[in-house]
ZAMARGU-4260 file (C-alpha; in steps of 0.2 Angstrom, whole numbers, plus 5000, padded with zeros to 4 digits):
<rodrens>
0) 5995/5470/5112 | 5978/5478/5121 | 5961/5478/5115 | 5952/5485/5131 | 5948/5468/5137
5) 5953/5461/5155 | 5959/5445/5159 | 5954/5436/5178 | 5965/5426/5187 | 5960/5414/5200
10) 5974/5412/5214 | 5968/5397/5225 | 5980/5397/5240 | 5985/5388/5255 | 5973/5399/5266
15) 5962/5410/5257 | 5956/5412/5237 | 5957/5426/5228 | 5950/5433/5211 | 5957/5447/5204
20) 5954/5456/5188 | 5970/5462/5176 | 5972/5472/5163 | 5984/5468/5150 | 5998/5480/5157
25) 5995/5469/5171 | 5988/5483/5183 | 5975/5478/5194 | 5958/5483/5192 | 5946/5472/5205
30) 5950/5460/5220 | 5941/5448/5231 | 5946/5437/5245 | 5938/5424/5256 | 5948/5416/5270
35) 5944/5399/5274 | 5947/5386/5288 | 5961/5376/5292 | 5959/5360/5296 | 5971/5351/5310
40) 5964/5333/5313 | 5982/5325/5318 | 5999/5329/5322 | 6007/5336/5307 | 5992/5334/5297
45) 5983/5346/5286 | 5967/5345/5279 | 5956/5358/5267 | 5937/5356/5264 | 5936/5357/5245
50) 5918/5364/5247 | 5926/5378/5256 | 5937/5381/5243 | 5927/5381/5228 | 5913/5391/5240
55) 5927/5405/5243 | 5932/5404/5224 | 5916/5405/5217 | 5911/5421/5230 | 5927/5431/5222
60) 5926/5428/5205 | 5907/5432/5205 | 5912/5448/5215 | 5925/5454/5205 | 5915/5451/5188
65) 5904/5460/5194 | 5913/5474/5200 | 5910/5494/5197 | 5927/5493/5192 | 5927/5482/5179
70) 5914/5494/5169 | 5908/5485/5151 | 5924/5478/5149 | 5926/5461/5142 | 5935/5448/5151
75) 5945/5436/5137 | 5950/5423/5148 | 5953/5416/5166 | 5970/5408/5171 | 5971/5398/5185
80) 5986/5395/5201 | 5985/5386/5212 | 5992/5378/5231 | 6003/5365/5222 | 6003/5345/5228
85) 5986/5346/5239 | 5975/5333/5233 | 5959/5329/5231 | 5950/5315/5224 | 5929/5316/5220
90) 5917/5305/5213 | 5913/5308/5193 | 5896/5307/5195 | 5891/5320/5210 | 5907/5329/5206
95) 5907/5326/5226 | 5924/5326/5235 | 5924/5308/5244 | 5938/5315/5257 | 5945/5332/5262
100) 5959/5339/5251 | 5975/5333/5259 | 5985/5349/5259 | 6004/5350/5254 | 6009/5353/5272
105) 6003/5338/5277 | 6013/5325/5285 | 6006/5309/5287 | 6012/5298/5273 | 6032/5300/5281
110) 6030/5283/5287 | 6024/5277/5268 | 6038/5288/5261 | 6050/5280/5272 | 6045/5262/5266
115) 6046/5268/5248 | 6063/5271/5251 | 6070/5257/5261 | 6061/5245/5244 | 6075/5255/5233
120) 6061/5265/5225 | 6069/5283/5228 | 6083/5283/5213 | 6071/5278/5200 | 6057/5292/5207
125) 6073/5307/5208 | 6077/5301/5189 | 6060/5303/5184 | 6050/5315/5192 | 6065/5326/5199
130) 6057/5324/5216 | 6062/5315/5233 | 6052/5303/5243 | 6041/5316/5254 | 6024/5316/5259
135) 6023/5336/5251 | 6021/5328/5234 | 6004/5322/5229 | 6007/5304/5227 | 6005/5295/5243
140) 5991/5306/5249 | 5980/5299/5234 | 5985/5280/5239 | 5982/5286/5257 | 5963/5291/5251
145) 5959/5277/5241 | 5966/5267/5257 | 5956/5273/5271 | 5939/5277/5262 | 5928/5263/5261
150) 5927/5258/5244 | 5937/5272/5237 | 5949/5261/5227 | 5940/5248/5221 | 5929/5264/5213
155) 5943/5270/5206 | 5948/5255/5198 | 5931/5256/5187 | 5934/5273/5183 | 5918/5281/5195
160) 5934/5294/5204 | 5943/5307/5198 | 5960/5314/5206 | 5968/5331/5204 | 5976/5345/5211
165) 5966/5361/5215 | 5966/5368/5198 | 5961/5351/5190 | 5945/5351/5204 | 5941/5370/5200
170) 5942/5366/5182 | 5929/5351/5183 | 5919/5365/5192 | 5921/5376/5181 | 5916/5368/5167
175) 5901/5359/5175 | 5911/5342/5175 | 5916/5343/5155 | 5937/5344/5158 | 5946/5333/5168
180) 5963/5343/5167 | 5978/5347/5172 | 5995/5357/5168 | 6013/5350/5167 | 6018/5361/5181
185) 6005/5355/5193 | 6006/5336/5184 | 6028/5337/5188 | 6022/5341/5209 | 6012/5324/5207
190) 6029/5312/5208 | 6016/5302/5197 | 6021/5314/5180 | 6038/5309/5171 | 6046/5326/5167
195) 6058/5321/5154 | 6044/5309/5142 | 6031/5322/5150 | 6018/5307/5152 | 6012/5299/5168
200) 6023/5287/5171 | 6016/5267/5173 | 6030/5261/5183 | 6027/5277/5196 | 6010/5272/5196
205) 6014/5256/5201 | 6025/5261/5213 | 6011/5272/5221 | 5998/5260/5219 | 5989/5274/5210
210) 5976/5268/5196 | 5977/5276/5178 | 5957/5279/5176 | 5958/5293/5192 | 5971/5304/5181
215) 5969/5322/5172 | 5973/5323/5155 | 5990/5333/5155 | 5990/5350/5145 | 6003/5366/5145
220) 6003/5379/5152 | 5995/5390/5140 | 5982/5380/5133 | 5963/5376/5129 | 5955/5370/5147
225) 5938/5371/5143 | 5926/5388/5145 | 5920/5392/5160 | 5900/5389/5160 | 5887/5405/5161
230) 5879/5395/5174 | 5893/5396/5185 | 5900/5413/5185 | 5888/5422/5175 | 5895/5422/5159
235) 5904/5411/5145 | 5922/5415/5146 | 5938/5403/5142 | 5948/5394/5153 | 5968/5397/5145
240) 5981/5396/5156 | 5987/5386/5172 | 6001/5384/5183 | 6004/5382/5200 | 6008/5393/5213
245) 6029/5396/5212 | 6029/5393/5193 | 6014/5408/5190 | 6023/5417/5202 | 6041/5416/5191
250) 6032/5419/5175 | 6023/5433/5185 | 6042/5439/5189 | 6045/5436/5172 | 6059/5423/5174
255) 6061/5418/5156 | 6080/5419/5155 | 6091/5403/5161 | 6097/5408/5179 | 6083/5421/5184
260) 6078/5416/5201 | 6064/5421/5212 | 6059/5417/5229 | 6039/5420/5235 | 6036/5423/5255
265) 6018/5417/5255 | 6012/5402/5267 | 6029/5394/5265 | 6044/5399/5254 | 6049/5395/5238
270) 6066/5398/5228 | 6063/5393/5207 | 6076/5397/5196 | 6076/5394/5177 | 6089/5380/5170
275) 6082/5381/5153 | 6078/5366/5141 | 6086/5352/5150 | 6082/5347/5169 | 6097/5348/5182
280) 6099/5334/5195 | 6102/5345/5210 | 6116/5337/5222 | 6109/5346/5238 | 6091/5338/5241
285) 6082/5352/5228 | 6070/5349/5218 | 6072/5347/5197 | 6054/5355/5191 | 6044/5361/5176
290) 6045/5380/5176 | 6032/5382/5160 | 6026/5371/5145 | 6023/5383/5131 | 6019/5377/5113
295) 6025/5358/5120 | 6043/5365/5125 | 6047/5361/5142 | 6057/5375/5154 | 6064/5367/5167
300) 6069/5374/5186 | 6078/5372/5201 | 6069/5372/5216 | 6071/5374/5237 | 6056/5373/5245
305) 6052/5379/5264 | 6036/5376/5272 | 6034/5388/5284 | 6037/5408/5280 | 6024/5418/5283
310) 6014/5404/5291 | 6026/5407/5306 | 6020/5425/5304 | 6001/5419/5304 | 6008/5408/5320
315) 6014/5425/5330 | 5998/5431/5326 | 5983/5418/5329 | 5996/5405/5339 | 6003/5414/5354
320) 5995/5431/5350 | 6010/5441/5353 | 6004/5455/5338 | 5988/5459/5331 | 5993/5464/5313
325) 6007/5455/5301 | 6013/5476/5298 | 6017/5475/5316 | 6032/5465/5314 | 6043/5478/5306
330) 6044/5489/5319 | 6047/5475/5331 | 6060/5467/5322 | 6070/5485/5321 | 6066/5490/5338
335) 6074/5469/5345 | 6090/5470/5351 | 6100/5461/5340 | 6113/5453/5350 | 6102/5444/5359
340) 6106/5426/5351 | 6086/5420/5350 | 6080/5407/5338 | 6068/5399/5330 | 6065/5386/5319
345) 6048/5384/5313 | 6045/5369/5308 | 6029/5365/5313 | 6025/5353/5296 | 6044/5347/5297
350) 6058/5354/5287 | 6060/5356/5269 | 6073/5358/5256 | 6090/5354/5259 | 6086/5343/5276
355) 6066/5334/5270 | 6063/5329/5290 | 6046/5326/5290 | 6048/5323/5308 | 6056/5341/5316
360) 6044/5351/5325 | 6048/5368/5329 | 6056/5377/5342 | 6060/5393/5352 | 6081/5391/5356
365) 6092/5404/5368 | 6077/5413/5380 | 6083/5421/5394 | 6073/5431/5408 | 6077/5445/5396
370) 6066/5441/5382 | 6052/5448/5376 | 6039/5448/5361 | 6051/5459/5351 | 6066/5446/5350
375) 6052/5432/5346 | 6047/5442/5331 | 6065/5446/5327 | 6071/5429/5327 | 6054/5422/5315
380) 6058/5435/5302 | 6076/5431/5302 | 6072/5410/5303 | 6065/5414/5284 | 6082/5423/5280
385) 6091/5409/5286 | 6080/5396/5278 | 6083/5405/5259 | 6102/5405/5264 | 6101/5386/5265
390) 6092/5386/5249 | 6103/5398/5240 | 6119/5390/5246 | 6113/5373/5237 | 6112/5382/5222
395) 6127/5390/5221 | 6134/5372/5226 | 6124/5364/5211 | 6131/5376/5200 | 6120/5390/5199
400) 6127/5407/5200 | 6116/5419/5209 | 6119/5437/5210 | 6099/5443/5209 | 6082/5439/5219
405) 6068/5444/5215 | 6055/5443/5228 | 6037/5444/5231 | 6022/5437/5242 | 6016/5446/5259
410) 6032/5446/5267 | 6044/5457/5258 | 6032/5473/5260 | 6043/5472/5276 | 6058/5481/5271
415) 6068/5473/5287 | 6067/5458/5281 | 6067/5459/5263 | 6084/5471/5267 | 6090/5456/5280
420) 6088/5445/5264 | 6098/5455/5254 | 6113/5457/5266 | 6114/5436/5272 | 6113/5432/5254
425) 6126/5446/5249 | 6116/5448/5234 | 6104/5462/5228 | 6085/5459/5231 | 6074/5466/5220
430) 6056/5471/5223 | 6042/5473/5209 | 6029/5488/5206 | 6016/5474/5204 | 6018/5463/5218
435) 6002/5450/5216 | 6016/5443/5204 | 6009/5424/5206 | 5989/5430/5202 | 5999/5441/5189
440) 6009/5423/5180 | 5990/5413/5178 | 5985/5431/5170 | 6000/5429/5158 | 5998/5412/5154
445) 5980/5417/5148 | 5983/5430/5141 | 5996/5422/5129 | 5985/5408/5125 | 5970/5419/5118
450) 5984/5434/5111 | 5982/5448/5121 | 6001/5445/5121 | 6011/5440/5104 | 6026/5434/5114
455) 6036/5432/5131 | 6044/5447/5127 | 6026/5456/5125 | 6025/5451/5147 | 6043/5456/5151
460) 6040/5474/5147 | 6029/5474/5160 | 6039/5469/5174 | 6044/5486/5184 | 6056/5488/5200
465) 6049/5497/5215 | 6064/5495/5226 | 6082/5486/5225 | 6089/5481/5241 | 6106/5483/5241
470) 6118/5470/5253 | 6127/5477/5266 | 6146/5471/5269 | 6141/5462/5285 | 6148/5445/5293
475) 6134/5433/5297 | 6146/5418/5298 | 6142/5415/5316 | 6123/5420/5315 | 6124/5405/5304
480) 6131/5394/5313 | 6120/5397/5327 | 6108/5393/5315 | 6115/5378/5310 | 6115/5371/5327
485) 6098/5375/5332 | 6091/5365/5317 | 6102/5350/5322 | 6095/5353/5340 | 6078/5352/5332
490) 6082/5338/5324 | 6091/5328/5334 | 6075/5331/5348 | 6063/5323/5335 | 6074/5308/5332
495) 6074/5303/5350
</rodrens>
């Protein structure tokens, strides 16, 4: 399988970007990370500078290739994840972005969204992309661009723009402006991308008033995306594999068999499960998705997304400053006292899958005198346990049986939580060895495309258990319907 040489995986998040180094076991060998700013220039909206990012990605990769640790070890190829649906649209020629990226969280394009819907457009967008009528996809943030900036569409009417999402924009970079591409995963979080022909679909784009000229060009998963030029990075090496964020993440999990599901605790949480060859129409508000393109075979997945997890973590941190260190929480969550009936529901971007409110804000429900910083913490964790509920409930409801998670992201390195997982799901969670599982899935996708690995199989053997979490026979029937009610509060305060 292994000749020595290392594969590098850029993993361009919601709030820093990462390079890491791999080997073909998939053990780490160098990392580097750059935090970068977020931008809040409205309510509910969410803005990145993409100079920022490709600053931040630059520093890491040149830092990890240049690592002691790397040695005179060859690197074969570079795969790419990325924050899926933030959008960004630059000018062919300077390669400049004429707006900031508009970031996935965003919410400013309900009201568009809204208007889409009440014009009949959302049945013929759920049958082709698998998607609902949401500002989170990339769609309406593009029109919203080529709106407001002066100029902007009539530019990219004549072909002068370029749109993407942040693989497609470090791609171009990258390669010094030679590839305009995407993957199918990234292209099927666009609602402009039909998942079942796997084309970008004219009547979508019609819909979202979205011109042809700005697109990518469409490529799978594994695949030939250009080589990276020496005077970029330093040296020549192949761009071969992309996928967003939750799909590298599955593959990184190894999720290859029809019903494997996995759920990451990163900025916001994500639920992907593998239904195989042909795409589900979900009954429950989730989201029908491409898992992977391989060889021009589509893997299709269910999906629940949840736009706040450890974002409400980073919130209890940098918002109200109630601890100093994520690692704090897991202490504090054991030490709360548990019957004390404190929620919170964090939607500070809205609410995602099953309820897609882009209007709900969050909210702290139940304080007494009694409270302190301990039950706030408590009742955060536990908001993300009740959120993957909903999302696993809707699963099981569309037919998916589920009987194992496996998890990753920052999160479940807290084994409260990743136990109080296990017990309101009644089912067993399983954490990996390796648990940079979403880094890991570009690496994969790479790593297939230039044959360090013959086969799916070749990865799987890679995937190692550091910890089962097993359920305990507890009744949360009443925690839930707390819960229940505090989101209906939530929401029924944003409708009035």
């Amino acid at each position: 399988m292994a000749n020595g040489a290392l594969i590098l995986a850029i993993d361009q998040g919601t709030t820093s970007s990462r390079a890491i180094l791999f080997d073909p076991e998939g053990e780490t060998v160098a990392v580097s990370q750059f935090e970068f700013s977020q931008i809040f220039p409205d309510d509910g909206w969410v803005e990145h500078d993409p100079e920022e990012i490709w600053d931040t990605t630059l520093r890491a990769v040149r830092e990890v290739l240049g690592s002691n640790a790397r040695g005179n070890r060859a690197v074969a190829a570079i795969g790419i994840t990325n924050q899926r649906e933030t959008s960004v649209v630059w000018d062919r020629v300077t390669g400049k972005p004429v707006y900031n990226a508009i970031v996935w969280q965003d919410r400013r394009t309900a009201d568009d969204c809204r208007l889409l819907e009440s014009n009949g457009h959302l049945d013929v967008v759920r049958q082709k992309t698998g998607l609902l009528l949401d500002p989170y996809f990339s769609a309406t943030k593009v029109a919203w661009i080529l709106d407001r900036v002066p100029g902007a569409r009539e530019s990219a009417v004549d072909g002068n723009l370029a749109f993407g999402t942040i693989d497609s924009f470090l791609i171009w970079r990258l390669t010094k402006g030679r590839v305009h591409a995407t993957d199918a995963t990234n292209a099927s979080r666009t609602s402009l991308f039909n998942i079942v022909t796997q084309n970008w679909d004219d009547e979508l784009l019609d819909i979202f008033r979205v011109p042809a000229q700005v697109l990518p060009t469409v490529m799978d998963s594994a695949d030939d995306f250009g080589i990276a030029d020496s005077t970029v990075i330093g040296e020549q090496i192949p761009i071969a594999g992309v996928a967003g964020d939750q799909q590298a993440a599955a593959i990184g999990q190894c999720c290859f068999d029809v019903g494997s599901l996995k759920s990451t605790y990163g900025t916001g949480c994500f639920a992907l499960v593998n239904t195989g060859p042909k795409p589900i129409t979900s009954d429950h508000r989730l989201l029908s998705t491409i898992a992977y393109r391989l060889d021009g075979q589509v893997t299709y997945a269910l999906e629940g997304s949840i736009f706040v997890a450890g974002a409400a973590v980073q919130w209890l941190r940098d918002g109200i400053k109630i601890i100093d260190h994520a690692a704090e929480t897991e202490a504090l969550a054991s030490d709360a006292e548990p019957s004390s009936g404190l929620m919170v529901v964090p939607a500070f971007t809205g609410l995602g899958a099953p309820y897609w409110d882009p209007d709900s804000r969050a909210a702290i429900l139940g304080m007494s005198r009694a409270t302190n910083r301990a039950d706030i913490v408590r009742a955060t964790l536990r908001s993300i346990c009740y959120q993957t509920h909903d999302l696993v409930t809707a699963m099981r409801e569309d037919g998916v049986a589920v009987h194992t998670l496996k998890v990753d992201g920052g999160m479940v390195a807290n084994n409260w939580f990743t136990q109080g997982l296990a017990d309101l799901l009644s089912v067993e969670v399983d954490r990996p060895v390796i648990m940079e599982t979403t880094a890991l899935g570009a690496a994969y996708l790479a790593g297939l495309q230039v044959g360090l690995y013959g086969s799916l199989d070749d990865i799987r053997t890679n995937w190692s258990l550091d910890r089962r979490f097993e359920p305990a026979a507890i009744d949360s029937s009443e925690k839930l319907k707390r819960w229940k009610r505090a989101v209906a509060a939530v929401r029924s305060f944003a409708d009035d």
